[in-house]
N, C-alpha and C positions, 0 to 999 in steps of 0.2 A: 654668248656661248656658241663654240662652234663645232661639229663632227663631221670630221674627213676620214674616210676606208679608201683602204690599199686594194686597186684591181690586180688581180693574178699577172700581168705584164708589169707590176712594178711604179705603173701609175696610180694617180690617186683621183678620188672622186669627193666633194665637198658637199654632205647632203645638208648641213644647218649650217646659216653661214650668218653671223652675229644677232643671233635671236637673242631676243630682252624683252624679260615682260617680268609685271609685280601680279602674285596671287592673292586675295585676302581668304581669310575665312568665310567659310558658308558659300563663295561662288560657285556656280557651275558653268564651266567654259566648255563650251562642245567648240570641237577643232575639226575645221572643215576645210575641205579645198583638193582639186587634182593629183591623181596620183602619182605616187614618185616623189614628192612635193615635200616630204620628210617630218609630217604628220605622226607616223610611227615610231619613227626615229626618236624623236623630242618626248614626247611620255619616256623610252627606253632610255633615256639619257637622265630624264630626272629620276628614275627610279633606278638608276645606275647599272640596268643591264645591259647598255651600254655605255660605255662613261663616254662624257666627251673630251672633246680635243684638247680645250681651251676655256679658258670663262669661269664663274664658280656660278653654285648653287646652293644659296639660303635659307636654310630650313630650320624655324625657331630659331634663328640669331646666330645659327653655325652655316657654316661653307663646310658641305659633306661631300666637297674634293679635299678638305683638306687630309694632309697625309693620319692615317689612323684612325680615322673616321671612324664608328664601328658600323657594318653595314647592316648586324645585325638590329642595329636600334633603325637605322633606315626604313628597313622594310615592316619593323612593328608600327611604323610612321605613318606612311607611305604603301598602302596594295594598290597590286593589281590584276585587273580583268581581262583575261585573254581573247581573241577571237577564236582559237580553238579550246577552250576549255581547261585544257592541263590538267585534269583531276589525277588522282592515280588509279588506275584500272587495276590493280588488285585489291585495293580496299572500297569499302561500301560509303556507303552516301555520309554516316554519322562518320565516320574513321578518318573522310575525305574532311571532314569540317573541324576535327578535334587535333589531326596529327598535329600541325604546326603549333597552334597554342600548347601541347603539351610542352612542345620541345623547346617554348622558346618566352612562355608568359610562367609566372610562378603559381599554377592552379592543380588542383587535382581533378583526376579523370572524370571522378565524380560531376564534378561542378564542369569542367570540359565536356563534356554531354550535356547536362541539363541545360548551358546556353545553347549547344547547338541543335538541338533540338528550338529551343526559342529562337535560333536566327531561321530556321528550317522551316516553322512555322511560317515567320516570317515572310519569307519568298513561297509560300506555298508548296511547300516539300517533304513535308513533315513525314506527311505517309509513306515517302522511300526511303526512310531511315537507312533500311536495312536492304537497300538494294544497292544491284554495282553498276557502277556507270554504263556498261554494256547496255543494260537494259534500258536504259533512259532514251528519250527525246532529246534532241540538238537545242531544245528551249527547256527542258528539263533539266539537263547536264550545266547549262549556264546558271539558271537560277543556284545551284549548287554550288558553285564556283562562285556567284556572290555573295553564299552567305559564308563561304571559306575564309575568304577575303575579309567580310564583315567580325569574322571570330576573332580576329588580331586586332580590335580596337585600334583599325587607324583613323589618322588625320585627318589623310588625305587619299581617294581611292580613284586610279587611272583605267577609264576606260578602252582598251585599244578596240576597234571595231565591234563590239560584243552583239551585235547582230548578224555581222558580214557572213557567219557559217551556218546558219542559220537558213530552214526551208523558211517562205515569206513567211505563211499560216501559224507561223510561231515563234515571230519576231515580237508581236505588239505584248506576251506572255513578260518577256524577260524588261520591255520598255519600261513595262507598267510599274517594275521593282523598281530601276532608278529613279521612276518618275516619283516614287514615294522615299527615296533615299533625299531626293532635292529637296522636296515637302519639311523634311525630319530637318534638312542644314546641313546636311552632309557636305564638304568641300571633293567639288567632283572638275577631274578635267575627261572630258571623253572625245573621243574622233571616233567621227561618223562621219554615215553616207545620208542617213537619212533624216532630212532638212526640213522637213514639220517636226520633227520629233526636237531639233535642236535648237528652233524657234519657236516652241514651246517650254521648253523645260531650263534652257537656259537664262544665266546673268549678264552674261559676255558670250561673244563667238569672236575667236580666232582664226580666219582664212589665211590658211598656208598657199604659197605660191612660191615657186625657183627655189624653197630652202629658208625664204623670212619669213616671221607674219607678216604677211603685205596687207591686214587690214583687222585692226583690234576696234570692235565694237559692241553698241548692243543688241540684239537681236532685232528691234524695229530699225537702225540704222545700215548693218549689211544687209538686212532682207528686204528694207523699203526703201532707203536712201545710200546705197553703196558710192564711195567716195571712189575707186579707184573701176575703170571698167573691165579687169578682170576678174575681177569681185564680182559684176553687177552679170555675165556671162555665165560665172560660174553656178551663182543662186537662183538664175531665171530659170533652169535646164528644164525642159520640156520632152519626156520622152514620147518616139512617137513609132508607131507600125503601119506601115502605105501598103498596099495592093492596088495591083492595074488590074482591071477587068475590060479584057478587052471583047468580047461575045459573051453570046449565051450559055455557051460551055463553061463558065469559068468555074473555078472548084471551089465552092462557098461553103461548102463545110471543111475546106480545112484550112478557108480564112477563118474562120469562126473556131477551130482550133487553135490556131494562131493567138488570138483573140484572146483565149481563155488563158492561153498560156502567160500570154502578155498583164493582166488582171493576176494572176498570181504573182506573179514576176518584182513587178510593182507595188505589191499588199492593200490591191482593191479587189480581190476577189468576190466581197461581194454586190459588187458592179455586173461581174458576167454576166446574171440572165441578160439584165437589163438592154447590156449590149447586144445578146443577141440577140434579143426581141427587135430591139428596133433596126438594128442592121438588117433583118429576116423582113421586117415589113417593108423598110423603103426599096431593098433591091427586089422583092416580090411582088409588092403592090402598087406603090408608088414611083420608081424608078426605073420599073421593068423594062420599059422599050428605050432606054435610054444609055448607049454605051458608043466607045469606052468611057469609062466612068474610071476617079481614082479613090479610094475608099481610104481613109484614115483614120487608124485609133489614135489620139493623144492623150497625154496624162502631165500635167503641171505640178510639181510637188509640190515648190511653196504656198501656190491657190487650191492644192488639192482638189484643179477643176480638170474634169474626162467629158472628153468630145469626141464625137463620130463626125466628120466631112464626108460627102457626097459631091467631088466636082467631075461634072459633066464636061470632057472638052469642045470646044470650038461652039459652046452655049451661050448666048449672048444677055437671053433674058432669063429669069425665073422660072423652070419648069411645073409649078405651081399656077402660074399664069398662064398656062399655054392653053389653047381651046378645046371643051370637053374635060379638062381635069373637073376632078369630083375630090371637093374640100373633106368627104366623109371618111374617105382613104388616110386621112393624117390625123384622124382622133385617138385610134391606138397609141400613136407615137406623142403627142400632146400628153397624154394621161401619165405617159413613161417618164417622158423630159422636162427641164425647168425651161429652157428656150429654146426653138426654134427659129435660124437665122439664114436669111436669102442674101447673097452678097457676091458680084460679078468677080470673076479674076483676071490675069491677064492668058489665062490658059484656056477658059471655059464660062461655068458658070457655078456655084458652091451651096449647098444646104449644109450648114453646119447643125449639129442636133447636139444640146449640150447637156450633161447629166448633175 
């Protein structure tokens, strides 16, 4: 299957370029990989909003290019899950979950509420029946949208980022529903960003890269043994936040801002204190006469491992070691962390403190 769009000058741009892949029942393929990369595209092309180029796609034993297709039988097949939502803002939470099965399964009204109420349930929603989207949460409005999705008894249900709009602190809300859609057998393809979540929940992972999948596997295989190394770059991603402090003046509460921001950012927020306790003890107690110094948050997805570094430059030995330190200054910080690690660079010298 391939899909090429026309730029405004008349050229053309080829975002899938001969993707091929077989689905069975019950898997869940989370689709991963850099942006641009045609991720979104590929859900919007099986579920025909946007068709492609070229190629067919088989769905129970039909090619639903073929001409006359109904697309209405498509989409009772086949839903999907937006990253923004789609709900309709003039109607309420129950109206937003009933309209389509009215208009398009053979039930009455009746019995169209009493499920959607049981899908609403379901996703934890029950109680805003009668409320309008307005009023919702960004993880409120989503779970709503899957149980809309869920009212058309499809097949198969297309995740496109349904976290990506998402504030962090209410991302793990709306996981926890797919997480129990996989449980049940639900046949789920979803693209995401976030990569514990996909190496968890998943049967298969799909890494897009240039427009192909450049790497179909199973979750321990791209995440622990990736065959191709822009696979194995892309699954390692370590995000990370440095500050130079170079004196005594440096502004450490609005690294520590920073800090918090970054713990949200990422959905470890509640990591924060933690960080800042020990970031507040080493540059306070333990590091004090020690500068310039480079201070590092990281955060590892796939190992879900968060480190603070401490590298002193132009330090040769362990400042731990130097004469007159007092081993009693680093018990606060021990009680807080799982390790603490002394390790020379070629810049300085590094206490890494690992959470």
């Amino acid at each position: 299957m391939t899909k090429t769009f026309s730029d405004p000058d008349g050229s053309t741009h080829q975002v899938l370029k001969d993707v091929s892949c077989e689905i069975e029942k019950g898997e869940v393929i989370s689709i991963i990989g850099p942006s641009g990369t045609g991720k979104s595209t590929f859900l919007r092309t099986l579920n025909m909003m946007d068709p492609p180029t070229s190629g067919e796609i088989i769905l129970d034993g039909e090619n639903i290019l073929a001409k006359g297709y109904p697309l209405n039988k498509l989409r009772q097949k086949v839903g999907m899950v937006f990253q923004s939502f789609n709900l309709f803002e003039h109607l309420n939470v129950l109206d937003n979950v009933t309209k389509v099965p009215l208009l398009l399964r053979d039930i009455t009204k009746q019995e169209a509420e009493e499920e959607a109420l049981t899908l609403l349930r379901k996703v934890g929603m029950a109680e805003k029946a009668n409320a309008m989207p307005a009023d919702l949460s960004g993880g409120q409005k989503q779970r709503v949208a899957i149980a809309r999705c869920l009212a058309m008894h499809p097949e198969v249900i297309l995740f496109d980022e349904p976290t990506s709009a998402l504030d962090p602190t209410m991302v793990g809300e709306v996981l926890s529903v797919i997480r129990q859609l996989a449980k049940e057998g639900m046949t789920m393809l979803i693209v995401t960003h976030e990569m514990k979540f996909a190496q968890d929940v998943s049967t298969r992972i799909f890494f897009m890269y240039g427009g192909y999948i450049h790497e179909d596997g199973t979750p321990h295989q791209i995440f622990e043994e990736p065959v191709h190394s822009a696979t194995k770059a892309f699954v390692q991603r370590i995000h990370k936040l440095v500050f130079e402090l170079e004196g005594d003046d440096a502004d450490r509460l609005s690294m520590l801002s920073d800090m918090s921001k970054f713990c949200i950012k990422y959905n470890i927020a509640e990591k924060r204190d933690v960080i800042e306790q020990i970031s507040t003890e080493m540059l306070t107690n333990v590091l004090y006469d020690y500068r310039p110094m480079t201070v590092r948050l990281t955060y590892g997805e796939l190992k879900e491992i968060t480190a603070i570094d401490f590298m002193v430059k132009d330090l040769t030995t362990s400042p731990f070691q130097a004469e007159g330190f007092d081993p009693k200054v680093l018990e606060p910080i021990k009680a807080l962390a799982k390790e603490i690690v002394e390790e020379p660079t070629k810049l300085g010298f590094r206490i890494k403190v690992i959470l």
